[in-house]
N, C-alpha and C positions, 0 to 999 in steps of 0.2 A: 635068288642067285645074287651071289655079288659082283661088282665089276668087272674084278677079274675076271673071272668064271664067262661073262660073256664075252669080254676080246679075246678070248682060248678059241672060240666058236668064229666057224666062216660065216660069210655073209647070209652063204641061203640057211643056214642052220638058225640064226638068230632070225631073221626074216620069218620062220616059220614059228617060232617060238610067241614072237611076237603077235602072231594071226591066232595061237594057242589063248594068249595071254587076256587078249580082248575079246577073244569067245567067252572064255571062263570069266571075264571080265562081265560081260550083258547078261550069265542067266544068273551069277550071284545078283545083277543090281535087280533082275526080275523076279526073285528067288527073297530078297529084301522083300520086295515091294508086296510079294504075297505073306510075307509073315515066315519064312520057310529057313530063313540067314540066322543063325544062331549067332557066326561070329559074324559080328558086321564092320569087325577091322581091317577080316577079307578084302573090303573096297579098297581102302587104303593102300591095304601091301599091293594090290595089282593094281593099280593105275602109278603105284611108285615103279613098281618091277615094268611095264609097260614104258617109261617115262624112261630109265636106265636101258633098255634095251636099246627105244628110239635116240637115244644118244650113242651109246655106241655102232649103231647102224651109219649115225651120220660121219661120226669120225672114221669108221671103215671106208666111204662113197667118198669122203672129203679125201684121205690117205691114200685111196685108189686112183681120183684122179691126176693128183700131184703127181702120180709113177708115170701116170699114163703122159702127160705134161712134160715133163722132165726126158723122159725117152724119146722125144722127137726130136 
């Protein structure tokens, strides 16, 4: 997914994507480790696609509380 594509998504949407991403994240590296990973750039793309989410998680948490801040 690109960037975009995950600020489109609300908080718990990408929140769950990301719990997706790191599952499928441990059985490719267990999936490597047995000989089983054909592609093994698989790693790559999801600890980037992981790493992109976890960033836009933070700027959604960081953006949210600034509202919450500001409306006091």
């Amino acid at each position: 997914m690109k960037a975009k594509e995950w600020r489109d998504l609300d908080l718990a949407e990408v929140e769950t994507k990301v719990e997706q991403l790191r599952s499928e994240l441990f059985t490719a590296r267990i999936r490597k480790d047995t000989g089983q990973l054909e592609n093994t750039a698989k790693l790559r793309t999801l600890r980037r696609d992981i790493a992109r989410a976890e960033t836009i998680l933070r700027e959604q948490r960081v953006s949210r509380s600034e509202r919450q801040g500001a409306g006091e």
